[in-house]
PDB file of N, CA, C and O in Angstrom:
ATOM      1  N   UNK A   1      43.979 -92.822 185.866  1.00  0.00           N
ATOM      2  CA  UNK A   1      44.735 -93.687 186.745  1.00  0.00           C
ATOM      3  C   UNK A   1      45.869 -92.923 187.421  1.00  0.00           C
ATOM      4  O   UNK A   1      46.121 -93.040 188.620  1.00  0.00           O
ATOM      5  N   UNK A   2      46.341 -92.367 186.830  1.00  0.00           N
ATOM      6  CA  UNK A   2      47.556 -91.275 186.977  1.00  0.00           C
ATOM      7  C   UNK A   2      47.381 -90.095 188.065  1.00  0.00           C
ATOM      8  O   UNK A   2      48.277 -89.686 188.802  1.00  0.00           O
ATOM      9  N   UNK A   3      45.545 -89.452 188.004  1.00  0.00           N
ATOM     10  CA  UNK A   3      45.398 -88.658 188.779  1.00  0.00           C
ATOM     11  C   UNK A   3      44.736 -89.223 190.351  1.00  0.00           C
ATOM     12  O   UNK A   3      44.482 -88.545 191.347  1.00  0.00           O
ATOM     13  N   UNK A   4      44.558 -90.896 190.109  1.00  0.00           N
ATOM     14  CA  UNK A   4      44.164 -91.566 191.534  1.00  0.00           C
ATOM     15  C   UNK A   4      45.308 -91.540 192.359  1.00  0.00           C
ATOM     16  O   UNK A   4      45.223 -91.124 193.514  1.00  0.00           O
ATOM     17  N   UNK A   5      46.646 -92.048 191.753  1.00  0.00           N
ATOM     18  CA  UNK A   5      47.746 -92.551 192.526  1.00  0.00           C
ATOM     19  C   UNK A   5      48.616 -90.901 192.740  1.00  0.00           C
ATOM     20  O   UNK A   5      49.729 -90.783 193.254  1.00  0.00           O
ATOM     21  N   UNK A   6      48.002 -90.076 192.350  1.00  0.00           N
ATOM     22  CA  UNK A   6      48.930 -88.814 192.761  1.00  0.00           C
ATOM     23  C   UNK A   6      48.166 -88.305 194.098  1.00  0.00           C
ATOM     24  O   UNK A   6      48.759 -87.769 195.034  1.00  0.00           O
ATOM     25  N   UNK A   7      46.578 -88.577 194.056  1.00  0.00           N
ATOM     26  CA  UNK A   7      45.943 -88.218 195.065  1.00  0.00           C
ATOM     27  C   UNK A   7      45.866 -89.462 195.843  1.00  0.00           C
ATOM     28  O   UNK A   7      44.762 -89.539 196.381  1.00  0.00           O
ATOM     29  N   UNK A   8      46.520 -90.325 196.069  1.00  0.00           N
ATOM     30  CA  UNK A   8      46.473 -91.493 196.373  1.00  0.00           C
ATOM     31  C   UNK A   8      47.948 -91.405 197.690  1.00  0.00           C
ATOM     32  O   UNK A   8      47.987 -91.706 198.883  1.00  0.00           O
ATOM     33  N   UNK A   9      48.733 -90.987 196.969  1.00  0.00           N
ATOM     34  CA  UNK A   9      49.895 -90.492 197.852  1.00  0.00           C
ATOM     35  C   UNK A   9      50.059 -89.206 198.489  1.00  0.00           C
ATOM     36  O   UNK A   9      51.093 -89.074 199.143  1.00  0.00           O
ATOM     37  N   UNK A  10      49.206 -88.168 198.436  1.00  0.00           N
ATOM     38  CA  UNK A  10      49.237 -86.728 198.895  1.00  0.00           C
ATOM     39  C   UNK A  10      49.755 -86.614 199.881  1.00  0.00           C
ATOM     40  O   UNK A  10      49.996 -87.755 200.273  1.00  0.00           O
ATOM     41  N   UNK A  11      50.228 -85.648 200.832  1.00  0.00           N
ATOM     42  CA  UNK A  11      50.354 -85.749 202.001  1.00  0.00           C
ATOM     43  C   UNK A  11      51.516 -86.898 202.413  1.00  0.00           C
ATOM     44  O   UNK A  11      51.345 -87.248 203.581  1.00  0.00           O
ATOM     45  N   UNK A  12      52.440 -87.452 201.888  1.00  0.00           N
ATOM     46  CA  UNK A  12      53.206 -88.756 202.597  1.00  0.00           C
ATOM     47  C   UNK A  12      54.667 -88.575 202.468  1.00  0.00           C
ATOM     48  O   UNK A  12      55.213 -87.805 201.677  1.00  0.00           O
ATOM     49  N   UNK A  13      55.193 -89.279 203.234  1.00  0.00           N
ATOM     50  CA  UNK A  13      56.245 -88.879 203.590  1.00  0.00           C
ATOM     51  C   UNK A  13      57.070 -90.063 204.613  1.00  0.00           C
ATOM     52  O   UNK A  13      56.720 -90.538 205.693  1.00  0.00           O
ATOM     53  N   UNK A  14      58.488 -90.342 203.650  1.00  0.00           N
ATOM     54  CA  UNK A  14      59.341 -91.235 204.110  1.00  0.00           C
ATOM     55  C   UNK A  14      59.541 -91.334 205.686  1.00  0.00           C
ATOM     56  O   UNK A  14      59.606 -90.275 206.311  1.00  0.00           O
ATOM     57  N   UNK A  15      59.647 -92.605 206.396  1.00  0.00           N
ATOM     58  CA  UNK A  15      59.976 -92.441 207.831  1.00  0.00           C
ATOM     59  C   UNK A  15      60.840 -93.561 207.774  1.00  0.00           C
ATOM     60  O   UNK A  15      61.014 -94.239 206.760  1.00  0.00           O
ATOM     61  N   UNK A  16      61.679 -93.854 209.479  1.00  0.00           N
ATOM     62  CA  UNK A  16      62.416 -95.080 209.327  1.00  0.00           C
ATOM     63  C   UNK A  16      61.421 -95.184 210.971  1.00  0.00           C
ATOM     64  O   UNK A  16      60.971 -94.296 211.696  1.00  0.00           O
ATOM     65  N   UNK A  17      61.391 -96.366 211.044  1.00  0.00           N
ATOM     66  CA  UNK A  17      60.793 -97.067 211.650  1.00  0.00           C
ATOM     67  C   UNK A  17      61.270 -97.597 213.202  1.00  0.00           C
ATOM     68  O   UNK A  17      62.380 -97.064 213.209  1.00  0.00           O
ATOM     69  N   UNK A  18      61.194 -98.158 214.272  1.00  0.00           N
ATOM     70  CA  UNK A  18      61.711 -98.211 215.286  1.00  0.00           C
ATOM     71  C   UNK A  18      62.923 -99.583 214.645  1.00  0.00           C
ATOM     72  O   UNK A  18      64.152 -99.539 214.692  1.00  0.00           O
ATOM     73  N   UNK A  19      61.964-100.802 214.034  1.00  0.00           N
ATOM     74  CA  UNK A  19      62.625-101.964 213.889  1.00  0.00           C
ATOM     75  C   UNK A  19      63.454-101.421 212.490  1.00  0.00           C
ATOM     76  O   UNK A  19      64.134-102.320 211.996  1.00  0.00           O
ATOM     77  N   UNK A  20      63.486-100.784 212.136  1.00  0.00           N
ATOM     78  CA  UNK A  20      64.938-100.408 210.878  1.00  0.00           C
ATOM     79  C   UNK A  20      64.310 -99.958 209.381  1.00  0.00           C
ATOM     80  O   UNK A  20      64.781 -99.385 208.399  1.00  0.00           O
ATOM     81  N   UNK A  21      63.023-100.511 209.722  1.00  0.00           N
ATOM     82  CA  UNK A  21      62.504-100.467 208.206  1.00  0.00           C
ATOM     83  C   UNK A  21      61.957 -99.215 207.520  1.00  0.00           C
ATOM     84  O   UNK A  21      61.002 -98.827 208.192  1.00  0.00           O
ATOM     85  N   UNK A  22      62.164 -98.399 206.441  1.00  0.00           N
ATOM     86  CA  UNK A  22      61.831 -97.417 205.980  1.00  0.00           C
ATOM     87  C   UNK A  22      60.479 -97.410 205.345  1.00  0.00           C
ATOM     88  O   UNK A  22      60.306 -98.083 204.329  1.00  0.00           O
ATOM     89  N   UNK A  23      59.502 -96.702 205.860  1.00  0.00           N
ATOM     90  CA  UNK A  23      58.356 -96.660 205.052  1.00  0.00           C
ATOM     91  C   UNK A  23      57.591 -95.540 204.926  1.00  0.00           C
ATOM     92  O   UNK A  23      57.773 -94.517 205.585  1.00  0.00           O
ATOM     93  N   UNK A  24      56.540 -95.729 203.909  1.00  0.00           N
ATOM     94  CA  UNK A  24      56.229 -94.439 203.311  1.00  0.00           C
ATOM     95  C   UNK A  24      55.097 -94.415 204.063  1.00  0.00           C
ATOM     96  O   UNK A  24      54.450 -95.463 204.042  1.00  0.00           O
ATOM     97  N   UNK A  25      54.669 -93.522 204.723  1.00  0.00           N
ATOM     98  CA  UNK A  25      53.414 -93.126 205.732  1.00  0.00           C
ATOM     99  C   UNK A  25      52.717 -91.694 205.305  1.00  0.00           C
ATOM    100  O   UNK A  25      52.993 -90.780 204.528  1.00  0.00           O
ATOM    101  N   UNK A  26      51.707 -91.987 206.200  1.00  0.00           N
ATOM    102  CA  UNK A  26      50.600 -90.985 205.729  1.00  0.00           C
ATOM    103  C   UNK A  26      50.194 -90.564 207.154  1.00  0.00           C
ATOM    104  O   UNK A  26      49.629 -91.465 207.774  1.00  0.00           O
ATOM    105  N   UNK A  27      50.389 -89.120 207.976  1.00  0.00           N
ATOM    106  CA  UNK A  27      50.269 -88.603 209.246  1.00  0.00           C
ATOM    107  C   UNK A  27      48.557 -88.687 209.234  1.00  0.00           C
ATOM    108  O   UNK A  27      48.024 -88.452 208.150  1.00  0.00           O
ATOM    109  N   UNK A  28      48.074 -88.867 209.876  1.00  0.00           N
ATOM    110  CA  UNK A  28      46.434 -88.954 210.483  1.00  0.00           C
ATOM    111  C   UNK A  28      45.924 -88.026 211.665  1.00  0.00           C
ATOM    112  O   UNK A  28      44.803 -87.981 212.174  1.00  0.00           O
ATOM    113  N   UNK A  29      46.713 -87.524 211.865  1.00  0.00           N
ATOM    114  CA  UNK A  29      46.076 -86.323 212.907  1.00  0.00           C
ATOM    115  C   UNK A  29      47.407 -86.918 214.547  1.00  0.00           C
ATOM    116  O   UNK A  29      48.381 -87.668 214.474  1.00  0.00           O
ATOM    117  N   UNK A  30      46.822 -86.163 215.822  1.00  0.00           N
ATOM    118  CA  UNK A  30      47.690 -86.095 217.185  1.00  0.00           C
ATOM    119  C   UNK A  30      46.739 -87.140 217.825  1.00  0.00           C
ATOM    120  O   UNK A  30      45.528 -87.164 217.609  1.00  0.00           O
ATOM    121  N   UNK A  31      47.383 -87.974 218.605  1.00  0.00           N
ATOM    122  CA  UNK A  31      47.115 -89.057 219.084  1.00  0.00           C
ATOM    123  C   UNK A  31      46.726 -87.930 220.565  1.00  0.00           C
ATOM    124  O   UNK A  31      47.322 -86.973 221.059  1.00  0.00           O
ATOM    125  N   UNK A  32      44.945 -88.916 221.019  1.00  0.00           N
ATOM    126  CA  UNK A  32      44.344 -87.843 222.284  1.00  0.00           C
ATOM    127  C   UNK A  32      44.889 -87.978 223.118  1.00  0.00           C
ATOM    128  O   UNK A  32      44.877 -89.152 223.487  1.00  0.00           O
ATOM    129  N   UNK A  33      45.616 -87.139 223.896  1.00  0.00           N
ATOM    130  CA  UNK A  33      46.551 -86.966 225.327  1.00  0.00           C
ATOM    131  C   UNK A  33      47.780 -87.767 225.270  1.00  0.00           C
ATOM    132  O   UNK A  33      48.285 -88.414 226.188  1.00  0.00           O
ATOM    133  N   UNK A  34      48.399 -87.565 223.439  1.00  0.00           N
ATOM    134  CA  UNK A  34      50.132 -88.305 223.468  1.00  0.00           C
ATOM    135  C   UNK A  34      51.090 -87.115 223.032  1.00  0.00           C
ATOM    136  O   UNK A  34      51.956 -87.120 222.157  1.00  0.00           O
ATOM    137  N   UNK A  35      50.519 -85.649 224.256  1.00  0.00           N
ATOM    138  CA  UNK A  35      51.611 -84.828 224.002  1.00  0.00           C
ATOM    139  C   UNK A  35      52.760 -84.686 222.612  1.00  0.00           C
ATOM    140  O   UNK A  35      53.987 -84.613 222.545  1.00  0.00           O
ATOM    141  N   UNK A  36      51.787 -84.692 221.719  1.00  0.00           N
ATOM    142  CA  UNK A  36      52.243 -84.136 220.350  1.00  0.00           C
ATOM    143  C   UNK A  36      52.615 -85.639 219.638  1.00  0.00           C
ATOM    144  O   UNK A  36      53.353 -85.477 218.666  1.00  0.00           O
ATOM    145  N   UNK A  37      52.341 -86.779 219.848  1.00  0.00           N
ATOM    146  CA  UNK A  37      52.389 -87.869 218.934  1.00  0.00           C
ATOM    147  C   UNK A  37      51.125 -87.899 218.117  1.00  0.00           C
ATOM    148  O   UNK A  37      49.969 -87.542 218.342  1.00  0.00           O
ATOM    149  N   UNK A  38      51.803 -88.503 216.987  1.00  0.00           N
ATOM    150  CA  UNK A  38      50.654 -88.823 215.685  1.00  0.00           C
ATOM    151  C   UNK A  38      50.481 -89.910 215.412  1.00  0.00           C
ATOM    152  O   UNK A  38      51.200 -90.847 215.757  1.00  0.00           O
ATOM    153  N   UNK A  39      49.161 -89.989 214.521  1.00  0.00           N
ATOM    154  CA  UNK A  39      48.829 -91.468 214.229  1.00  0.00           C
ATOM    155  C   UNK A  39      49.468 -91.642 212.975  1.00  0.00           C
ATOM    156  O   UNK A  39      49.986 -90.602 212.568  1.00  0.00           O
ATOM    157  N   UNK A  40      49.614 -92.774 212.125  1.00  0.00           N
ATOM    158  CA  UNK A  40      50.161 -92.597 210.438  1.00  0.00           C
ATOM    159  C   UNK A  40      49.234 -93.801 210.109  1.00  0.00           C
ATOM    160  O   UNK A  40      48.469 -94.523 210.749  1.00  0.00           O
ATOM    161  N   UNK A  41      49.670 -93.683 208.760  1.00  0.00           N
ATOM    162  CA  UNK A  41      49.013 -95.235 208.150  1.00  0.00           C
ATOM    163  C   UNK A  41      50.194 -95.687 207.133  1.00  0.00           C
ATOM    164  O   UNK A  41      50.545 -94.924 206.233  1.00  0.00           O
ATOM    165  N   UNK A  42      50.688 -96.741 207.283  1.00  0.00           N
ATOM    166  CA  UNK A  42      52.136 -96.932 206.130  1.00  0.00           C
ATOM    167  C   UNK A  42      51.348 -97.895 205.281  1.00  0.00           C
ATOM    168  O   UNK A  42      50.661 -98.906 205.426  1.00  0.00           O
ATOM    169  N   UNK A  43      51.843 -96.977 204.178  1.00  0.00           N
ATOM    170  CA  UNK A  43      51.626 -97.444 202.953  1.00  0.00           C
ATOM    171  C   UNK A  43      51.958 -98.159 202.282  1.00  0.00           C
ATOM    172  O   UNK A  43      51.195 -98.908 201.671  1.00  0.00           O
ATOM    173  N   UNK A  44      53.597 -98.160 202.145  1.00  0.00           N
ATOM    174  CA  UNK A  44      54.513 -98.792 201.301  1.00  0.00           C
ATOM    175  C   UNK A  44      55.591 -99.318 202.553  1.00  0.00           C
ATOM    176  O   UNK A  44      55.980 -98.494 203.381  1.00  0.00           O
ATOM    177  N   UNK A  45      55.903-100.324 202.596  1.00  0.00           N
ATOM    178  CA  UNK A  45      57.189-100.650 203.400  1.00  0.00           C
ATOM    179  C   UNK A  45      58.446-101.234 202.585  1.00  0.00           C
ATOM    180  O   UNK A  45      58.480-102.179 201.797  1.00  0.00           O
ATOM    181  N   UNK A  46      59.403-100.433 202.992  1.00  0.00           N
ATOM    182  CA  UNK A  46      60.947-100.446 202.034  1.00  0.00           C
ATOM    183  C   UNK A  46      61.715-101.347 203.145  1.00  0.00           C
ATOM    184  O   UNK A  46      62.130-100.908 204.218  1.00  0.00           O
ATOM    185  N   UNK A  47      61.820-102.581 202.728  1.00  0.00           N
ATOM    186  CA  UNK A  47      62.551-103.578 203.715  1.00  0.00           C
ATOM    187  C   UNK A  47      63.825-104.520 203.127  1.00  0.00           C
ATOM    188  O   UNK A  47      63.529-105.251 202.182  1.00  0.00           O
ATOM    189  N   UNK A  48      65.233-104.562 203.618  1.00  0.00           N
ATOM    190  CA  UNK A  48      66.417-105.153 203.627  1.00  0.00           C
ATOM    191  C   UNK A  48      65.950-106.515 202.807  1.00  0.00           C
ATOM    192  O   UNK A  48      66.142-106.916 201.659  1.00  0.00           O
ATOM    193  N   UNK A  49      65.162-107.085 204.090  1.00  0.00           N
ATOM    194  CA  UNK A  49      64.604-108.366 204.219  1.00  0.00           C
ATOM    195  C   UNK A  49      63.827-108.542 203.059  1.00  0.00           C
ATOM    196  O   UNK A  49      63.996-109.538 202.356  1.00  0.00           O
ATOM    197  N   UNK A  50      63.151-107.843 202.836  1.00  0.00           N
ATOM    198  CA  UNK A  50      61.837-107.832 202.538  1.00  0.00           C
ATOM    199  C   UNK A  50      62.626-108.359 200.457  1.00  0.00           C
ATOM    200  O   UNK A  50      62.125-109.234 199.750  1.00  0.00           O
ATOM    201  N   UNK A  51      63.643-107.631 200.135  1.00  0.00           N
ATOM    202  CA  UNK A  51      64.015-107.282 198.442  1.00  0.00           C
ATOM    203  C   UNK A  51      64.752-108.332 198.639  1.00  0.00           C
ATOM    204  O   UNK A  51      64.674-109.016 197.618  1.00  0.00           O
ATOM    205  N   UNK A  52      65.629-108.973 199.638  1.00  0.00           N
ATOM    206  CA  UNK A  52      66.505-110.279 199.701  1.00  0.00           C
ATOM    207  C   UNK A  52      65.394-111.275 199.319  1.00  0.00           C
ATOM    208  O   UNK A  52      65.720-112.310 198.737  1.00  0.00           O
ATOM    209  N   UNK A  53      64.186-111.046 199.591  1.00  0.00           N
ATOM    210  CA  UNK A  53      63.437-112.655 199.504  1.00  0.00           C
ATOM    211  C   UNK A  53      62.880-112.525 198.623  1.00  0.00           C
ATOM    212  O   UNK A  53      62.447-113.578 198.154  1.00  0.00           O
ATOM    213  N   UNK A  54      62.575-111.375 197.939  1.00  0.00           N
ATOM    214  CA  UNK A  54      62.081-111.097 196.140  1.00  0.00           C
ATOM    215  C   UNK A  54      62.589-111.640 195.738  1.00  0.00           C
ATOM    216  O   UNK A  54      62.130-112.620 195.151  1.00  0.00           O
ATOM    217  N   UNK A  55      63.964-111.346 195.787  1.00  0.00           N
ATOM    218  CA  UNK A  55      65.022-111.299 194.975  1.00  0.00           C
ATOM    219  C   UNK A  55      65.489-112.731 194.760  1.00  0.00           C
ATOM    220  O   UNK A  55      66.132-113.163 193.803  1.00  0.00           O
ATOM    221  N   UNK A  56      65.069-113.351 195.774  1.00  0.00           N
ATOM    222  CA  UNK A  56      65.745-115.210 195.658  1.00  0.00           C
ATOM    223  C   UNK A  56      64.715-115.777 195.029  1.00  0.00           C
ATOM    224  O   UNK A  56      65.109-116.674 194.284  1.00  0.00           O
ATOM    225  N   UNK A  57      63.301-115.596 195.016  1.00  0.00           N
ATOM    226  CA  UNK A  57      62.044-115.845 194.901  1.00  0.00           C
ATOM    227  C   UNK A  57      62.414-116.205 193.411  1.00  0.00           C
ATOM    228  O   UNK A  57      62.571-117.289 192.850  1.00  0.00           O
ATOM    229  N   UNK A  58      62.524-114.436 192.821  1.00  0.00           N
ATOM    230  CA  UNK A  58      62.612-114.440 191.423  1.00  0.00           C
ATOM    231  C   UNK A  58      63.891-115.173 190.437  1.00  0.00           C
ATOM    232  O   UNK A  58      63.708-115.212 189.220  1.00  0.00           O
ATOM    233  N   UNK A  59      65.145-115.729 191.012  1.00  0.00           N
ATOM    234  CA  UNK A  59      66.312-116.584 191.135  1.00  0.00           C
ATOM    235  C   UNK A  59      65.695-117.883 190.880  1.00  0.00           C
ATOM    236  O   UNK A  59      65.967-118.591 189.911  1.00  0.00           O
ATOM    237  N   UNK A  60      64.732-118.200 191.926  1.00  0.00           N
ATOM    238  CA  UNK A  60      64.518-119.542 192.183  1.00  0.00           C
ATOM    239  C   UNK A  60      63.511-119.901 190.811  1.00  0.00           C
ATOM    240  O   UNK A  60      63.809-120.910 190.173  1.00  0.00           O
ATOM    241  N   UNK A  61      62.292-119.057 190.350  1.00  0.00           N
ATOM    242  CA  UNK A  61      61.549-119.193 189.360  1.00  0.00           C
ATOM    243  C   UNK A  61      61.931-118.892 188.218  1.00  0.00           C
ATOM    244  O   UNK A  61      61.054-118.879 187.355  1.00  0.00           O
ATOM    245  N   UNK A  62      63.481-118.516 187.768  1.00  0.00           N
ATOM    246  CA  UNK A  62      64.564-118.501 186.543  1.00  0.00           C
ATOM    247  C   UNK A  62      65.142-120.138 186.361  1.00  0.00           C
ATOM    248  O   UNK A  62      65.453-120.722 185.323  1.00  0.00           O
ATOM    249  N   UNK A  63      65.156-120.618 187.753  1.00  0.00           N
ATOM    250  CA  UNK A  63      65.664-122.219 188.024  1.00  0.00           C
ATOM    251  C   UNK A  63      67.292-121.753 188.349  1.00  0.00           C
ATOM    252  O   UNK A  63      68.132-122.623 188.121  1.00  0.00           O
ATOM    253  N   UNK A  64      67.673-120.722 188.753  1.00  0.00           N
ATOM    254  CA  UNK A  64      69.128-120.551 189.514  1.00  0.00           C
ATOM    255  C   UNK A  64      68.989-120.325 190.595  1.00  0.00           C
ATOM    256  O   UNK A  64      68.087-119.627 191.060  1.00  0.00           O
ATOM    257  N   UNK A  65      70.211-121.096 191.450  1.00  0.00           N
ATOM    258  CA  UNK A  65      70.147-120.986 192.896  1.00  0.00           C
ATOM    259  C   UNK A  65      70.860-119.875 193.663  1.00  0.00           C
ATOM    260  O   UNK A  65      72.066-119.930 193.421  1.00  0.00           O
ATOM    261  N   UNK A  66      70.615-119.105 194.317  1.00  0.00           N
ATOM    262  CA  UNK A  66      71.029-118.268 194.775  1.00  0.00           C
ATOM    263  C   UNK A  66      72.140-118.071 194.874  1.00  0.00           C
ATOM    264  O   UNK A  66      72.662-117.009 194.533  1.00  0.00           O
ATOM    265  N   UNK A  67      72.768-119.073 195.375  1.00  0.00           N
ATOM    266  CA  UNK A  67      74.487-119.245 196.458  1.00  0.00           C
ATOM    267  C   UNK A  67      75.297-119.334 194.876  1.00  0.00           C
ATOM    268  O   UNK A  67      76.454-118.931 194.758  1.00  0.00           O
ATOM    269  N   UNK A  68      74.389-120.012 193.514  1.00  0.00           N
ATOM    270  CA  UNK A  68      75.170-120.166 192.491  1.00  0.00           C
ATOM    271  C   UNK A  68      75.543-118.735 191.663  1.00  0.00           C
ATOM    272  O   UNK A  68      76.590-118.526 191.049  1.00  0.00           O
ATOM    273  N   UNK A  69      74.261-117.696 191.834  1.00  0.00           N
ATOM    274  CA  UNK A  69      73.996-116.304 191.444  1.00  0.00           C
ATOM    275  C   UNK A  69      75.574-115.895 192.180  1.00  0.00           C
ATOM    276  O   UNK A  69      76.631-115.733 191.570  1.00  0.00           O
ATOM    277  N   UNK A  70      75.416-115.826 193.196  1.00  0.00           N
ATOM    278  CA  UNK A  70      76.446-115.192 194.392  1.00  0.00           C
ATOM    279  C   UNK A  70      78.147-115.075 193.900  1.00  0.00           C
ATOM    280  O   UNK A  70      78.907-114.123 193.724  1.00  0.00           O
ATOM    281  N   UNK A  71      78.292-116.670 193.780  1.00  0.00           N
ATOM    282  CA  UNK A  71      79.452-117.114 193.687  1.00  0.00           C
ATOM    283  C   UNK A  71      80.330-116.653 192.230  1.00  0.00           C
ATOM    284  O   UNK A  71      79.925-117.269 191.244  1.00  0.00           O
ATOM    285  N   UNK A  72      81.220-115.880 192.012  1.00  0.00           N
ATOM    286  CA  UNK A  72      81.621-115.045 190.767  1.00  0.00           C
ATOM    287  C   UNK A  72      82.430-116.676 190.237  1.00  0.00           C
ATOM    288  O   UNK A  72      82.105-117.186 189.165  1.00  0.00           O
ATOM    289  N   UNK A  73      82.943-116.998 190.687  1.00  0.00           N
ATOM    290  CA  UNK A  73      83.841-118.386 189.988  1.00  0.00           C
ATOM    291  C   UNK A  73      83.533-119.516 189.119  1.00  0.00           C
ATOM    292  O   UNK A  73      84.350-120.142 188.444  1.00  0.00           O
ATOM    293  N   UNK A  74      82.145-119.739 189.206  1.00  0.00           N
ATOM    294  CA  UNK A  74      81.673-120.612 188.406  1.00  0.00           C
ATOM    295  C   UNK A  74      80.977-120.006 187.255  1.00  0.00           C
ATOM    296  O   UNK A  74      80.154-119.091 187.293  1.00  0.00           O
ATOM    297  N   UNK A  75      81.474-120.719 186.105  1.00  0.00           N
ATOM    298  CA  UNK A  75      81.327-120.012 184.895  1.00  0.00           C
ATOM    299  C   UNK A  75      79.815-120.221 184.015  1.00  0.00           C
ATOM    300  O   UNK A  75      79.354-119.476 183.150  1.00  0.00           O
ATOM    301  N   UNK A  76      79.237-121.508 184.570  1.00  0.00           N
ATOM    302  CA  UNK A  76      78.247-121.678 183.877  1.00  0.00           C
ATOM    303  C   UNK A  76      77.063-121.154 184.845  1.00  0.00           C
ATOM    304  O   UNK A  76      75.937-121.386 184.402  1.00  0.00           O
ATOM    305  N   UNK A  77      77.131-120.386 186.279  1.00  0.00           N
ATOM    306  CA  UNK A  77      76.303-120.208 187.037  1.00  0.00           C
ATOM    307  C   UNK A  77      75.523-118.997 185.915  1.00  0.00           C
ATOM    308  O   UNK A  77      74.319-119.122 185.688  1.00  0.00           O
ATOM    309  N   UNK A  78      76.064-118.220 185.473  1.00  0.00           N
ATOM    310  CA  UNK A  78      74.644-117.079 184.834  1.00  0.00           C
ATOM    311  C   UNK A  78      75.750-116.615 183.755  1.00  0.00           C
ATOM    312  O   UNK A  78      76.450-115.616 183.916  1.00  0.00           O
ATOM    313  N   UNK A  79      75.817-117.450 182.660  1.00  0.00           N
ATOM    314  CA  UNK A  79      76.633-116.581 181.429  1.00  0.00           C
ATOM    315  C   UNK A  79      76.559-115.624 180.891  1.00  0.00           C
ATOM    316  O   UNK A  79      77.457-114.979 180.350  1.00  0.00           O
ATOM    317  N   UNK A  80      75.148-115.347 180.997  1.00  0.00           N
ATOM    318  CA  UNK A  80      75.365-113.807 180.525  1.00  0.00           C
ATOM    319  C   UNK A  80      75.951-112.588 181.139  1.00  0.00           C
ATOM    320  O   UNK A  80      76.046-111.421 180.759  1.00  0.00           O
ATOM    321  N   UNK A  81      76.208-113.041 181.895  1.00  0.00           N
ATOM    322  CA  UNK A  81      77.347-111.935 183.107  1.00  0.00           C
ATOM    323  C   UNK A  81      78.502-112.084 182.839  1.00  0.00           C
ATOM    324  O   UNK A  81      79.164-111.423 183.639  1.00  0.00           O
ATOM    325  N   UNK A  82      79.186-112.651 182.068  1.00  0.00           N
ATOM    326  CA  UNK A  82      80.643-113.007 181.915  1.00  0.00           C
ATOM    327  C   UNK A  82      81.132-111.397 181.290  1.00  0.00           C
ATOM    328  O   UNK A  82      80.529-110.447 180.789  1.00  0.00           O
ATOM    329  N   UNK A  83      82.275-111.643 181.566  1.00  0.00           N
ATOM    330  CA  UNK A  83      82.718-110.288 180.756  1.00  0.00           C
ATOM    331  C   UNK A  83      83.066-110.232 179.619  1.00  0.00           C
ATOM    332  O   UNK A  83      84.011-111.015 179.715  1.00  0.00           O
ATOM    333  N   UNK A  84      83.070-109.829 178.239  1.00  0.00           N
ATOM    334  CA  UNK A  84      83.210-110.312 176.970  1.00  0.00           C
ATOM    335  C   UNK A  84      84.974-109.871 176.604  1.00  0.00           C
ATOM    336  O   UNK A  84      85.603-108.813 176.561  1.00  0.00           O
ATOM    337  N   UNK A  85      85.274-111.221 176.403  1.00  0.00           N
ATOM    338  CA  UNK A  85      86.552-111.648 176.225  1.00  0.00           C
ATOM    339  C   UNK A  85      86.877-112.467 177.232  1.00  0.00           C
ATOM    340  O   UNK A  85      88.099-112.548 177.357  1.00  0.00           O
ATOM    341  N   UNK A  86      86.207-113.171 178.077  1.00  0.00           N
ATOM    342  CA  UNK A  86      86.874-113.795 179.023  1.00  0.00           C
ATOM    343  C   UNK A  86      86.628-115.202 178.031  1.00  0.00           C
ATOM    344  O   UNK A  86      85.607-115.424 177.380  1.00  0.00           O
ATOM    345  N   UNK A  87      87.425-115.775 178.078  1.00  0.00           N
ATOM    346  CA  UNK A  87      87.382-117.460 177.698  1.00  0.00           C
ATOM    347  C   UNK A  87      86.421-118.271 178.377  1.00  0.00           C
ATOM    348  O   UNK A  87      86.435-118.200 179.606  1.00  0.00           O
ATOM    349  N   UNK A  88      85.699-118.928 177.905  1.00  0.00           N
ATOM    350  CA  UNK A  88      85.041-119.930 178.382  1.00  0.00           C
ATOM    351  C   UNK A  88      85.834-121.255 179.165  1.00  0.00           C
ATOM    352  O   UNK A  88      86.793-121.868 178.698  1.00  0.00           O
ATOM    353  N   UNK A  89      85.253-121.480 180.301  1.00  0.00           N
ATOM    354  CA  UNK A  89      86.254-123.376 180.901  1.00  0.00           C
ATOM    355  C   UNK A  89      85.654-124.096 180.530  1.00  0.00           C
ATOM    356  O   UNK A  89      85.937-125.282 180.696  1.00  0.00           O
TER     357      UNK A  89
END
């Protein structure tokens, strides 16, 4: 399994993208008559957007709400984050 995903990624190499997004691509040869442009194939896409909506996804299927995650003031929003010694309200 180990030696699919090493030959699986050969050849690749981080890019950032026109719209912002960083992804991992794979060059495919010179595009015919685009004066030295290439083709790629992206593999992996590393997106802002993309880990914000994981990230609430996986919030929401814990049963905490995001804005409650967010907010440092409310004490019962995620207790196990408290700092140890702080008093309970």
């Amino acid at each position: 399994m180990l030696s699919y995903a090493k030959s699986y990624f050969r050849n690749c190499r981080l890019a950032r993208m026109s719209n912002g997004e960083v992804c991992l691509i794979r060059d495919q040869g010179l595009v015919k008559g685009g004066r030295g442009l290439k083709h790629h194939e992206v593999l992996i896409v590393f997106s802002i957007r993309w880990l914000a909506a994981s990230s609430r996804q996986s919030l929401k299927t814990a049963g905490i709400r995001a804005r409650d995650f967010l907010v440092r003031n409310k004490p019962n929003a995620f207790p196990a984050m408290r700092k140890i010694g702080q008093k309970k309200h």
